[in-house]
Backbone of each chain as ProteinMPNN parsed JSONL, in Angstrom:
{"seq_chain_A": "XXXXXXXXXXXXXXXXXXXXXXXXXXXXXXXXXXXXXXXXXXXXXXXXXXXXXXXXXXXXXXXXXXXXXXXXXXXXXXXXXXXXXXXXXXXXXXXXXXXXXXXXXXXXXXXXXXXXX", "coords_chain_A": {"N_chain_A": [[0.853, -1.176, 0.0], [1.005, 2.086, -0.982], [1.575, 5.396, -0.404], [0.935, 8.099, -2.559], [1.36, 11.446, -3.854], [-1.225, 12.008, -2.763], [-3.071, 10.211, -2.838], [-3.823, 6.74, -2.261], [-3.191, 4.031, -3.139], [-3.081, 0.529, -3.978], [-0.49, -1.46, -4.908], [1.958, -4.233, -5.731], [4.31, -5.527, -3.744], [7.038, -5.44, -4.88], [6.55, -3.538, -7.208], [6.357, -1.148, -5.473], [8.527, -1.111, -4.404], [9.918, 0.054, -6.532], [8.756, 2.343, -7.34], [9.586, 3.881, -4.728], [12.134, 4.25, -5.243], [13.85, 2.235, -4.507], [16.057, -0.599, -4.579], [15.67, -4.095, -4.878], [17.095, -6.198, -2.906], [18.729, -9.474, -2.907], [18.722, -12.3, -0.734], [20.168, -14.83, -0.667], [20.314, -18.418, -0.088], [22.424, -21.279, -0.25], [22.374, -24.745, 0.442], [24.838, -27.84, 1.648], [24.163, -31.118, 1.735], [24.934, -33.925, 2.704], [24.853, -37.37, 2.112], [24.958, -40.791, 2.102], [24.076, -42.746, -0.154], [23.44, -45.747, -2.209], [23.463, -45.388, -5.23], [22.69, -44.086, -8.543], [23.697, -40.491, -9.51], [21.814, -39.877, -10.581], [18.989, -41.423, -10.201], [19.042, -41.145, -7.04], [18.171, -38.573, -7.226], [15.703, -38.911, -8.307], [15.152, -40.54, -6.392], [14.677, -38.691, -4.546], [12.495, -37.112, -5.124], [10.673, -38.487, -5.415], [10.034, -38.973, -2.423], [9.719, -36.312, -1.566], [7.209, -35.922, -3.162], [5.591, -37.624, -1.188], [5.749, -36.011, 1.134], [5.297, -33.163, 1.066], [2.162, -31.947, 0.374], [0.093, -29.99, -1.271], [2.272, -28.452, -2.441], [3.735, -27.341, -5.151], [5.52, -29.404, -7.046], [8.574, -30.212, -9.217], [9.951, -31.711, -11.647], [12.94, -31.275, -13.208], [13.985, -31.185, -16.416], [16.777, -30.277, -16.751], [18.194, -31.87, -14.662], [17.581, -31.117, -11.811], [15.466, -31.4, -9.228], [12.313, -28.915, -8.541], [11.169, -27.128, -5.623], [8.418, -25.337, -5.226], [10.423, -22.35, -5.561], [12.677, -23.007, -5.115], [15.61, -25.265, -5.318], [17.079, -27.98, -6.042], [19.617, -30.15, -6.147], [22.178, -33.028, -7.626], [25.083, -34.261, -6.439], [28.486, -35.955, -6.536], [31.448, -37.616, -5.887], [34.246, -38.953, -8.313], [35.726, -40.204, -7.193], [34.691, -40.887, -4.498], [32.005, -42.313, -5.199], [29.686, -42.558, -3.708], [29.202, -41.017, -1.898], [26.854, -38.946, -1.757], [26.372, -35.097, -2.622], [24.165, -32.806, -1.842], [22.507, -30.478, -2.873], [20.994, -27.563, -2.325], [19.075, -24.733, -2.591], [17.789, -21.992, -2.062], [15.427, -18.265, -1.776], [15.279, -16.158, 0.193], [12.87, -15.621, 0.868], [11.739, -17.887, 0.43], [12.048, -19.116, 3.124], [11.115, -20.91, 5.274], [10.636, -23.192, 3.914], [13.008, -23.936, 2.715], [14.523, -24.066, 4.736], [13.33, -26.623, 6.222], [13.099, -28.509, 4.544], [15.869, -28.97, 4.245], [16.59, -29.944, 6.294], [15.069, -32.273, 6.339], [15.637, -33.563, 4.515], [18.775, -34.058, 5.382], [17.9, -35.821, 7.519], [17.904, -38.361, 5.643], [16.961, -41.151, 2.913], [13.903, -42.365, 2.653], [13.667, -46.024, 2.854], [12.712, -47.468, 1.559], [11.804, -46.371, -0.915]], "CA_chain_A": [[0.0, 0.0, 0.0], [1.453, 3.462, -1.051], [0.421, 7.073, -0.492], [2.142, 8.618, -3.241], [0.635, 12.67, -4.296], [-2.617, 12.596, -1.61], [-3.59, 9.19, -3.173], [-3.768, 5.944, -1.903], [-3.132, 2.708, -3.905], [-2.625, -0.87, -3.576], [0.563, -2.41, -5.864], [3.041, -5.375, -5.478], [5.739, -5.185, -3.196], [8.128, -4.817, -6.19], [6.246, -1.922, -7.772], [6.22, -0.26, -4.632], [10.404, -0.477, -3.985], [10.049, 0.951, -7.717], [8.311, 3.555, -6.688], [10.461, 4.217, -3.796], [13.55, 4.458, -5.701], [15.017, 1.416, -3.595], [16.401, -1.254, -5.48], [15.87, -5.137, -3.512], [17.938, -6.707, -2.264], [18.153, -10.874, -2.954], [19.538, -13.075, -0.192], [20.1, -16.688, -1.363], [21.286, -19.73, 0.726], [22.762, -22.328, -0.728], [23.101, -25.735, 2.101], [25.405, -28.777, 1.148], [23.634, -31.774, 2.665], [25.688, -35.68, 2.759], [23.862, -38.322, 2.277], [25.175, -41.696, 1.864], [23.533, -43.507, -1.136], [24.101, -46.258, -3.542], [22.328, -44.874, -6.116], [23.06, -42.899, -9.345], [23.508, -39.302, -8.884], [20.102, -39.448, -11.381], [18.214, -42.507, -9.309], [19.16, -40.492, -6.296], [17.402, -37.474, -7.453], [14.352, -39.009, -8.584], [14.114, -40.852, -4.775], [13.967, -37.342, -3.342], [11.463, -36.136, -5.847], [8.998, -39.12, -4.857], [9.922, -38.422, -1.383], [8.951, -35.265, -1.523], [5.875, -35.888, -3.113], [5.116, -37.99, -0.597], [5.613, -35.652, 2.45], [4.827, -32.302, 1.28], [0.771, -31.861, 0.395], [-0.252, -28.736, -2.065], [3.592, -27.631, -2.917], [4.586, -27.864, -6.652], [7.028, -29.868, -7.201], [9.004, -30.336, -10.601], [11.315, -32.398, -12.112], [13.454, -30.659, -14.432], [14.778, -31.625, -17.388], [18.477, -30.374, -16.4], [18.675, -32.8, -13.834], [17.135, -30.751, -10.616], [14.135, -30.914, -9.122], [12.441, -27.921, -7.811], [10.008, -27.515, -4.906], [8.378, -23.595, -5.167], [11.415, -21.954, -6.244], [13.972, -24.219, -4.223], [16.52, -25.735, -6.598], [17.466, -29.305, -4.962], [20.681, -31.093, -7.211], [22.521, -33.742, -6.605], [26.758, -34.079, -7.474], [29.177, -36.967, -6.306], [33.121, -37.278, -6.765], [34.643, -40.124, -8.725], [36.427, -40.873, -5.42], [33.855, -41.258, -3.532], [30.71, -41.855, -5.459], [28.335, -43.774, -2.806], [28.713, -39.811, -1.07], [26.094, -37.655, -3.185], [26.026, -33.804, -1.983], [22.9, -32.436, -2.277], [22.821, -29.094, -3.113], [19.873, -26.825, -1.798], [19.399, -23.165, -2.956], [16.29, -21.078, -1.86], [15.733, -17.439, -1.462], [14.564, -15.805, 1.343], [11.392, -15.206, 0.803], [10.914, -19.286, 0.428], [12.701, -19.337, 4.241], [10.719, -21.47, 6.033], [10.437, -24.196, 3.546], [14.462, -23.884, 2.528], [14.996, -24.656, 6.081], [12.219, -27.412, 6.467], [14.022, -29.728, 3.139], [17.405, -29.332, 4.446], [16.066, -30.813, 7.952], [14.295, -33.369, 6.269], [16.707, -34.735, 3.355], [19.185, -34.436, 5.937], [17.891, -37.756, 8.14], [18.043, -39.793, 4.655], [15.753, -41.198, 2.382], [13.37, -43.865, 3.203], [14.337, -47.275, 1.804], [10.938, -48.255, 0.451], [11.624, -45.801, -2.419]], "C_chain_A": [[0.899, 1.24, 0.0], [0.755, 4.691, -0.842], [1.469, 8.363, -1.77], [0.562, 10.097, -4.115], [-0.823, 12.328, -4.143], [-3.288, 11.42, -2.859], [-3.043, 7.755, -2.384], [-4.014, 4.915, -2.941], [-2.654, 1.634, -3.454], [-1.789, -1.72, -4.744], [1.212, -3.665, -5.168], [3.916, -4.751, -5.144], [6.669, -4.678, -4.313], [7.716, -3.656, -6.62], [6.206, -1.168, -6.803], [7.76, -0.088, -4.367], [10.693, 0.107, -5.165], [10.223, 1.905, -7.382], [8.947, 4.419, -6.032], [11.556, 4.623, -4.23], [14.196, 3.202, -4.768], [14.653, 0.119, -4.67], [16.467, -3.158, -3.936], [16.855, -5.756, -3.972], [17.823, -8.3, -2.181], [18.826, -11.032, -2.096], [19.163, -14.263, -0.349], [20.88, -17.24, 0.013], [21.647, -20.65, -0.007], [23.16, -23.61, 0.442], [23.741, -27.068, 1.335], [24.665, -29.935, 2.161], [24.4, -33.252, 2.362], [24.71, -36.841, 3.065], [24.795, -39.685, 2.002], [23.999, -42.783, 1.184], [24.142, -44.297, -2.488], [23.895, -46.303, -4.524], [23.198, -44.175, -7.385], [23.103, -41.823, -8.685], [21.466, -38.875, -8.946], [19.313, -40.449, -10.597], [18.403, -41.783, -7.966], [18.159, -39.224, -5.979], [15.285, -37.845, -7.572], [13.808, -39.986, -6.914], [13.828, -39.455, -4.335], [13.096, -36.529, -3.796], [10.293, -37.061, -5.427], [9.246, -39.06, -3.524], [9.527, -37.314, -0.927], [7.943, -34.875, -1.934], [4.986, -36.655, -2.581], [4.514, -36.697, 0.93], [5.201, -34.489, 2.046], [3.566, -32.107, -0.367], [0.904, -30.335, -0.316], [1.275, -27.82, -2.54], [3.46, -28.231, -4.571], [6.006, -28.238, -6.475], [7.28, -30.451, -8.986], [9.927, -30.9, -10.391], [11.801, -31.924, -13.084], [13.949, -31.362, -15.673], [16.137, -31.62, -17.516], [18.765, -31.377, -15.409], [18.329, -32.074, -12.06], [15.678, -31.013, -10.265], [13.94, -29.407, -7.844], [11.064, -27.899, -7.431], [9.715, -25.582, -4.52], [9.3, -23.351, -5.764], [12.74, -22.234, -5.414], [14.225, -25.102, -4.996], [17.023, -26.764, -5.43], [18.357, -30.072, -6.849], [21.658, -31.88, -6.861], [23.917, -33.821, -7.167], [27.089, -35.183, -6.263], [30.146, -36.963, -7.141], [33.158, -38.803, -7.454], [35.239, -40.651, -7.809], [35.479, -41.706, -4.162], [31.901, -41.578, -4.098], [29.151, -42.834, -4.984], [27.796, -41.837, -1.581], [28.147, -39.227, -1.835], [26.119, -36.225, -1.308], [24.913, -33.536, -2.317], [22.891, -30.899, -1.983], [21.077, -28.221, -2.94], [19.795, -25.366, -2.21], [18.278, -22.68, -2.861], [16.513, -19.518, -1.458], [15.212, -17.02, -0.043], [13.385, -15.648, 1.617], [10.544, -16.921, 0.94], [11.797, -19.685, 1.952], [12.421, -20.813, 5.177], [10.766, -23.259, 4.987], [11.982, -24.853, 3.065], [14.658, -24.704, 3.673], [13.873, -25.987, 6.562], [12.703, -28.782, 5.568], [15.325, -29.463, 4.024], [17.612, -29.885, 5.592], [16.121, -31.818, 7.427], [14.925, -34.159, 5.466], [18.654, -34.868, 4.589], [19.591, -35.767, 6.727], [17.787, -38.892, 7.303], [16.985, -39.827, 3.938], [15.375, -42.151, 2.851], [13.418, -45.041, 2.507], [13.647, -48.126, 1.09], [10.702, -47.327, -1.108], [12.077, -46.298, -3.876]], "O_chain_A": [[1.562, 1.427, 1.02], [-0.431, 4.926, -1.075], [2.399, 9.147, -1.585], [-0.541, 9.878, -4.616], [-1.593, 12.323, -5.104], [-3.989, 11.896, -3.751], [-1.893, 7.728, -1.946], [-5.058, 4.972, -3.592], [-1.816, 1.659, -2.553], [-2.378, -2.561, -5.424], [0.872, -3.977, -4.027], [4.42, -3.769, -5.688], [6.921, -3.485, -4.483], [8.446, -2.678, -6.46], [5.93, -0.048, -7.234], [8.201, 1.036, -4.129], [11.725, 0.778, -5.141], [11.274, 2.487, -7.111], [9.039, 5.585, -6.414], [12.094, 5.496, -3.548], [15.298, 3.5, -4.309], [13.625, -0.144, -5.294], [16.963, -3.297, -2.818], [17.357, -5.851, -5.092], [16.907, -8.685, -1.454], [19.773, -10.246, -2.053], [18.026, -14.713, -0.204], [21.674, -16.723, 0.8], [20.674, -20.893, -0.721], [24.11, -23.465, 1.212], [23.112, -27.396, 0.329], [24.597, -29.652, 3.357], [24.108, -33.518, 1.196], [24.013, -37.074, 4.053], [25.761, -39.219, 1.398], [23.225, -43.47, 1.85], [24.879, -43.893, -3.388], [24.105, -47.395, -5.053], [24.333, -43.757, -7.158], [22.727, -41.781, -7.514], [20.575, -38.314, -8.308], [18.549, -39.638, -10.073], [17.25, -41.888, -7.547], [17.574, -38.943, -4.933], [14.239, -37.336, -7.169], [12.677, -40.102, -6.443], [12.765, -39.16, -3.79], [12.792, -35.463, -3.26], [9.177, -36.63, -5.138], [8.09, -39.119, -3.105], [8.953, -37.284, 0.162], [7.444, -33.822, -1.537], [3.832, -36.703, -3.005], [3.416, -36.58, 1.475], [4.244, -34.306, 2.799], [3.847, -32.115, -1.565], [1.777, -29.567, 0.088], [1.236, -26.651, -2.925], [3.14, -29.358, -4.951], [7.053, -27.755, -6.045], [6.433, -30.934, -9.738], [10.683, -30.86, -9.42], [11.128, -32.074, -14.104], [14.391, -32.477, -15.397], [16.776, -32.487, -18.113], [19.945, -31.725, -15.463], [18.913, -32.628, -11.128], [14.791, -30.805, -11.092], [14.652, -28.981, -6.935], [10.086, -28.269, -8.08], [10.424, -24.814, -3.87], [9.392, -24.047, -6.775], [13.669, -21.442, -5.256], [13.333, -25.808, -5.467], [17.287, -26.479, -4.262], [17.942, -30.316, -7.982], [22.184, -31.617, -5.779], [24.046, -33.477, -8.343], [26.348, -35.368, -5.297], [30.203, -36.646, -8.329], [32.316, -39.669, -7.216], [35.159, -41.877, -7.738], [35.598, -42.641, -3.371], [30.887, -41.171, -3.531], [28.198, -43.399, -5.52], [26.793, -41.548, -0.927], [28.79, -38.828, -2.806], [26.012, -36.269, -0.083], [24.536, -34.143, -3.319], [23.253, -30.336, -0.95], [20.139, -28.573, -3.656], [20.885, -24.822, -2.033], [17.552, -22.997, -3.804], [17.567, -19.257, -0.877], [14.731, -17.87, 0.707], [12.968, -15.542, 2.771], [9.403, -17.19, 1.315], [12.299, -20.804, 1.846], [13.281, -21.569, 5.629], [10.933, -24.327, 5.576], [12.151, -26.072, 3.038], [14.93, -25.902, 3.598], [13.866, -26.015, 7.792], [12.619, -29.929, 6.007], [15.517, -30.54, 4.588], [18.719, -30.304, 5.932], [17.047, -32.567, 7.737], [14.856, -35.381, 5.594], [19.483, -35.756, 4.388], [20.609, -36.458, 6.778], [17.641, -40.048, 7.701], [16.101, -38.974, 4.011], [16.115, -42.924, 3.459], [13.131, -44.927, 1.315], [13.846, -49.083, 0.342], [9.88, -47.473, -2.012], [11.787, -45.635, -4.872]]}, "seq_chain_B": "XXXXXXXXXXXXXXXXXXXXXXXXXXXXXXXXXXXXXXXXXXXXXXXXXXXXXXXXXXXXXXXXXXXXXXXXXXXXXXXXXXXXXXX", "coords_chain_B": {"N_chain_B": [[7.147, -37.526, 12.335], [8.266, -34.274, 10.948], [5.763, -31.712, 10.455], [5.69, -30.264, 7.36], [5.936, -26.882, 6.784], [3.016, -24.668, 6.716], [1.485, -23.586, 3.487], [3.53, -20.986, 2.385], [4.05, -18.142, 3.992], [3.771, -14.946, 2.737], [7.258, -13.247, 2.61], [8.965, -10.589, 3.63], [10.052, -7.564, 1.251], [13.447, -7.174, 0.182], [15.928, -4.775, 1.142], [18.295, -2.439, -0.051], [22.249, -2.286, 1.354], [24.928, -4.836, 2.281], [27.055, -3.273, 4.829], [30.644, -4.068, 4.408], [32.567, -3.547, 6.081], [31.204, -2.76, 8.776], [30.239, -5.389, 8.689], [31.67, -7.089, 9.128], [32.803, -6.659, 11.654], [30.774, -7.288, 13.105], [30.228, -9.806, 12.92], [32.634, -10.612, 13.94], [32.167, -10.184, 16.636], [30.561, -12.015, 17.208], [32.098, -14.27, 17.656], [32.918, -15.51, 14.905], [36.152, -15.089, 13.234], [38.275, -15.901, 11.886], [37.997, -15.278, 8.993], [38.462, -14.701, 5.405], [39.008, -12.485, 3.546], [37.675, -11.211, 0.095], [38.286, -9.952, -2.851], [35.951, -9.081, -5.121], [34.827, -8.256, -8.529], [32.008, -7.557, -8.545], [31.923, -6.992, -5.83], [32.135, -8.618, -2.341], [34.153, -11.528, -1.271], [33.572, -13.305, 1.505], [35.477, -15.807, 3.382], [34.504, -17.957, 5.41], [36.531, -19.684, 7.95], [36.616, -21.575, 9.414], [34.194, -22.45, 9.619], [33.785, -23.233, 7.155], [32.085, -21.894, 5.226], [30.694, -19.572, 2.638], [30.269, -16.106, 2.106], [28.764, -14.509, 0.154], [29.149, -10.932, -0.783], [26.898, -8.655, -1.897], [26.244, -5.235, -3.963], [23.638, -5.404, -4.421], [22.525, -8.273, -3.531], [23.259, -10.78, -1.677], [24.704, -13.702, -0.78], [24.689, -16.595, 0.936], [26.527, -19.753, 1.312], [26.754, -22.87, 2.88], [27.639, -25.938, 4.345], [25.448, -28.374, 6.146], [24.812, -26.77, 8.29], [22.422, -25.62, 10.367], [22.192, -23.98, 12.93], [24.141, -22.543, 12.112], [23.872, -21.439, 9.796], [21.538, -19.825, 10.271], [21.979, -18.15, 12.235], [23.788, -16.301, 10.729], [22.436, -15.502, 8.86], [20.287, -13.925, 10.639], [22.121, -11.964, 11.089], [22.658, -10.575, 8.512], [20.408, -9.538, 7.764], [20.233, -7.817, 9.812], [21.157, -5.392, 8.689], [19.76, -4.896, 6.568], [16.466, -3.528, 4.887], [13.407, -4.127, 5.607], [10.368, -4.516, 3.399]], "CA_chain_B": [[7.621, -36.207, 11.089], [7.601, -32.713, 11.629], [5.23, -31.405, 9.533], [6.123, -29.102, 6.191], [5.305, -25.795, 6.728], [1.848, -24.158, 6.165], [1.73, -22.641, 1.992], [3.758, -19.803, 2.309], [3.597, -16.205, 4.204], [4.904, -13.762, 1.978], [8.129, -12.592, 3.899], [9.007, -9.217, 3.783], [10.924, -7.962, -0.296], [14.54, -6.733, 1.39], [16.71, -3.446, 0.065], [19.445, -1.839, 0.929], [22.871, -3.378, 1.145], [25.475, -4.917, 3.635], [28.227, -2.872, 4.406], [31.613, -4.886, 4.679], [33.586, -3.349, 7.543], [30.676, -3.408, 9.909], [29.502, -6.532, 8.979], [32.768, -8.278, 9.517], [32.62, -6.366, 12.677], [29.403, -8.034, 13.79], [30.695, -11.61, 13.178], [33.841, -10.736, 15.022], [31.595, -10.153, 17.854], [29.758, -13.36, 17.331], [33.061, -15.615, 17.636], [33.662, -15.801, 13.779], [37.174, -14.183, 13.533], [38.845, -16.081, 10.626], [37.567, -14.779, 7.984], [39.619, -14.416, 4.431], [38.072, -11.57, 2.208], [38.561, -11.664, -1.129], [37.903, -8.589, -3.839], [35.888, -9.364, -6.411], [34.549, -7.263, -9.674], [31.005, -7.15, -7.932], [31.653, -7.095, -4.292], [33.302, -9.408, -1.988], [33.526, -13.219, -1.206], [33.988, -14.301, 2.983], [35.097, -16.896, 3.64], [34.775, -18.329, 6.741], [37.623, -20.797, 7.189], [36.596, -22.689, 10.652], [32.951, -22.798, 9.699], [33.594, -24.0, 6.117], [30.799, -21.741, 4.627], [31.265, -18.496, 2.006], [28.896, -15.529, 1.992], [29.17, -13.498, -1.236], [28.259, -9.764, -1.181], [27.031, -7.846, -3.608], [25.495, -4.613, -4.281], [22.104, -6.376, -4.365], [22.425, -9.341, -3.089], [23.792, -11.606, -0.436], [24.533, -14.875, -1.212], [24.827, -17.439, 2.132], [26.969, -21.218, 0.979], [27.685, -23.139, 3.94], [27.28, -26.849, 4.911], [24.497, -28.54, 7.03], [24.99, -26.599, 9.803], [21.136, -25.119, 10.624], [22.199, -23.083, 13.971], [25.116, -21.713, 11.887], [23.176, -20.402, 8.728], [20.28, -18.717, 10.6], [22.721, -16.431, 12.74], [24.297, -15.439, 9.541], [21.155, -14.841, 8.094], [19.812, -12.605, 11.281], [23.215, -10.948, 11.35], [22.755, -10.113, 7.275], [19.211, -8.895, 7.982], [19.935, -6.328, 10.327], [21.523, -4.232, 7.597], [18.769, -4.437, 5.153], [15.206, -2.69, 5.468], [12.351, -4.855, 5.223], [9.727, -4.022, 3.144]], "C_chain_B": [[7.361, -35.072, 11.615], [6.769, -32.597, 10.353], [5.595, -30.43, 8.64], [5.023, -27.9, 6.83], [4.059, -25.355, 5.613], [2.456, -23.707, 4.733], [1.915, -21.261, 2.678], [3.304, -18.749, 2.668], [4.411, -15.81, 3.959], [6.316, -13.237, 2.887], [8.405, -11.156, 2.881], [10.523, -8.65, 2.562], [12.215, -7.034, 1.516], [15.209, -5.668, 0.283], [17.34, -3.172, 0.991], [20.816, -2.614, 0.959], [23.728, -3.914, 2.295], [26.297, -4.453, 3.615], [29.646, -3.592, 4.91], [32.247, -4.671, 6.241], [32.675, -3.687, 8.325], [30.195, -4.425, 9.86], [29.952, -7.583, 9.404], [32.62, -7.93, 11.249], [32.026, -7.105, 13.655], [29.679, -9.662, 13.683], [31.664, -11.744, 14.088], [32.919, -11.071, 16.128], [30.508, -11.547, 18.039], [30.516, -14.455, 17.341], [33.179, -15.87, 16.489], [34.793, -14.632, 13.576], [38.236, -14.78, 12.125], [38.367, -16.038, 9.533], [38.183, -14.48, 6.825], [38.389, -13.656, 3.453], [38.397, -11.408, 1.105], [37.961, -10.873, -2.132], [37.205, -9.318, -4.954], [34.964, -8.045, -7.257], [32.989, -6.697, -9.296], [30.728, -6.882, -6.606], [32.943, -8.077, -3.393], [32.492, -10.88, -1.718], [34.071, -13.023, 0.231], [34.399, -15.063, 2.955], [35.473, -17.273, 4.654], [35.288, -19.369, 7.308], [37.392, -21.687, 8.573], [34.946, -23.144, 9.808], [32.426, -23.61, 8.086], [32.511, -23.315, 5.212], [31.458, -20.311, 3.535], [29.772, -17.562, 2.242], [29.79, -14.482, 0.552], [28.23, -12.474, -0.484], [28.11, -8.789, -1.642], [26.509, -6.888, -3.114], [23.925, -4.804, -3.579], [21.457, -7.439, -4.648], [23.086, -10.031, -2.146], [23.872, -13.036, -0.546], [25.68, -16.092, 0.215], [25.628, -18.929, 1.805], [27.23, -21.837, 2.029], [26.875, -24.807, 3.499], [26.232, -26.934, 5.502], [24.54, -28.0, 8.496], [23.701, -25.171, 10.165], [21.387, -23.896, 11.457], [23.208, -21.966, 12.915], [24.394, -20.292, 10.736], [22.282, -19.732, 9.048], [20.887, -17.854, 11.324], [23.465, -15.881, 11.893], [22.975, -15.169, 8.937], [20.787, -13.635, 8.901], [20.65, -11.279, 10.96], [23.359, -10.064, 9.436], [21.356, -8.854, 7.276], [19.344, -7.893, 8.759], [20.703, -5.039, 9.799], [20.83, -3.698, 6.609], [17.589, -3.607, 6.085], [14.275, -3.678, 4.954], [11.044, -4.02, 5.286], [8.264, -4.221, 3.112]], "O_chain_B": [[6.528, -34.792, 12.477], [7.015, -33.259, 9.345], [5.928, -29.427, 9.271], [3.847, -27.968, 7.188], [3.986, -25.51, 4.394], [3.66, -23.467, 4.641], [1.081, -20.576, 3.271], [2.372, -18.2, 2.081], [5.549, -15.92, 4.415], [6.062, -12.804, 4.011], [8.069, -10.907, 1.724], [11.675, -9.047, 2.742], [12.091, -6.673, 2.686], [15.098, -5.672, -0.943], [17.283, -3.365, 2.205], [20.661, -3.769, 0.56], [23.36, -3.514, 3.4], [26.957, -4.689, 2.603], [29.659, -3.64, 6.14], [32.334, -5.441, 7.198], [32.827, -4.795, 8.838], [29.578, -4.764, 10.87], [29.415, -8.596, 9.853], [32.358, -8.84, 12.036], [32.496, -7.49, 14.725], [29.243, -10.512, 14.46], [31.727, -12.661, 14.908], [32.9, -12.23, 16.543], [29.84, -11.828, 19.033], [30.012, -15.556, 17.116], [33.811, -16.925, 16.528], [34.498, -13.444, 13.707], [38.881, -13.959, 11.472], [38.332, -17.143, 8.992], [38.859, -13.511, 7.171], [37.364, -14.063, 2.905], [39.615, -11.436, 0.929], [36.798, -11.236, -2.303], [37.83, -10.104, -5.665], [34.524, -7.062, -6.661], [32.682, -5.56, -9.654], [29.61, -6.593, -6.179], [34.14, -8.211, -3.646], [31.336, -11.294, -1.792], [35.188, -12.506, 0.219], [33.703, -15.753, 2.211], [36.63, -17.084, 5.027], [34.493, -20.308, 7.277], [38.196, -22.612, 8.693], [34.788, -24.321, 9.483], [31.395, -24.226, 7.813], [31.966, -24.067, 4.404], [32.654, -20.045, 3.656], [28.638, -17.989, 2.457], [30.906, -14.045, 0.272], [27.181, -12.682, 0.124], [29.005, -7.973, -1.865], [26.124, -7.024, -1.953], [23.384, -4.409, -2.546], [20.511, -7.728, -5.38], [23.846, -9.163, -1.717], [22.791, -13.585, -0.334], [26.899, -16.248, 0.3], [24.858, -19.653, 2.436], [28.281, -21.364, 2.462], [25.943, -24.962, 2.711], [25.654, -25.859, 5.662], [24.358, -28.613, 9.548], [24.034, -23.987, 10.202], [20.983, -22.815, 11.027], [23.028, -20.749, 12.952], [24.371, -19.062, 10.76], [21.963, -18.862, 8.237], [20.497, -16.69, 11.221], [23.93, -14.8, 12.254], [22.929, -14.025, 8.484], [20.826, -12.512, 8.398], [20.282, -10.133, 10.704], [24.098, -9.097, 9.253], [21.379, -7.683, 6.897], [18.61, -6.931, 8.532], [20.81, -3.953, 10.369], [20.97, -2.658, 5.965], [17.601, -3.215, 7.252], [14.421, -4.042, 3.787], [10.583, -3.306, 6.176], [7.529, -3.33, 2.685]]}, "name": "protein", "num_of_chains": 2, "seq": "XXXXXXXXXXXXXXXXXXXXXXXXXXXXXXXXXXXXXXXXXXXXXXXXXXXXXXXXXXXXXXXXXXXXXXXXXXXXXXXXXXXXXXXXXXXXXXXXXXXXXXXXXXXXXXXXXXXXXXXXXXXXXXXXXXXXXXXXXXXXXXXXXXXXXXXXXXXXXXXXXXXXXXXXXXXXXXXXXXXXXXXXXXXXXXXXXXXXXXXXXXXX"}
């Protein structure tokens, strides 16, 4: 809601830091999470995409075609060394604005996947 | 299980930016003290060499990398937030 020259209007946050002259401000997280799996990097990915459409109810979730899936606008990817490739990283990236659910996946792929997948 | 969080409450857009000296400042004072800063063409990179994590910062943006470490990334987050203005 703005009051801009003895009017009152109702825009989007964004058109209103327009408005303002203030320019936002993104803050990203990115979380590395260790999992131990014997899996492809790609069989890996697709357990935590039906895991996650098991546990979370009315979210969109996508499977990309590059090889991520993404839950809202939370980028979940998975990488493993040739050294070690039973360790997958799992790579997490949400902005702030998706806070609560950023931090809610990196809990939850944390304790593993479940072995019925 | 814990349960997934309710669909989304908007959080609050953010502006404004962080400024380096005091922000290193403010970690000092939070027990991060090794810190290696590192110039780059948009800003700078942290990196925080006990805690294993990097924060990029830009202009306009802030960009958080660390490991699984939950307690660690939300007091870098508060401590980023009290430089911006929430809108």
């Amino acid at each position: 809601l703005i009051i801009k020259d003895n009017s009152l209007r109702l825009v989007s946050p964004e058109q209103a830091l327009k408005e303002l002259g203030l320019t936002e401000h993104q803050l990203r997280f990115t979380c590395r999470v260790q999992l131990q799996e014997p899996h492809s990097d790609q069989d890996t990915l697709n357990r935590i995409y039906t895991h996650l459409k098991s546990v979370l109810k009315g979210y969109t979730i996508q499977h990309l075609p590059d090889g991520a899936v993404m839950v809202e606008s939370i980028v979940i990817k998975v990488t493993s060394s040739a050294e070690e490739p039973n360790l997958k990283v799992i790579l997490l990236s949400w902005s702030y604005q998706d806070e609560e659910l950023g931090s809610f996946l990196s809990t939850l792929l944390k304790k593993g996947l479940p072995s019925g997948l | 299980m814990e349960e997934p969080p309710e669909l989304l409450s908007p959080k609050p857009l953010l502006s404004g930016a962080v400024p380096l000296e005091p922000f290193l400042a403010t970690l000092h004072k939070h027990g991060i003290t090794e810190v290696k800063v590192e110039e780059t063409p948009e800003g700078h990179i942290l990196h925080l060499q006990t805690e294993d994590t990097l924060i990029q910062l830009e202009e306009d943006g802030t960009h958080i990398v660390c490991g699984n470490n939950e307690p660690l990334r939300t007091t870098l987050r508060d401590l980023v937030l009290r430089f911006l203005q929430k809108l």
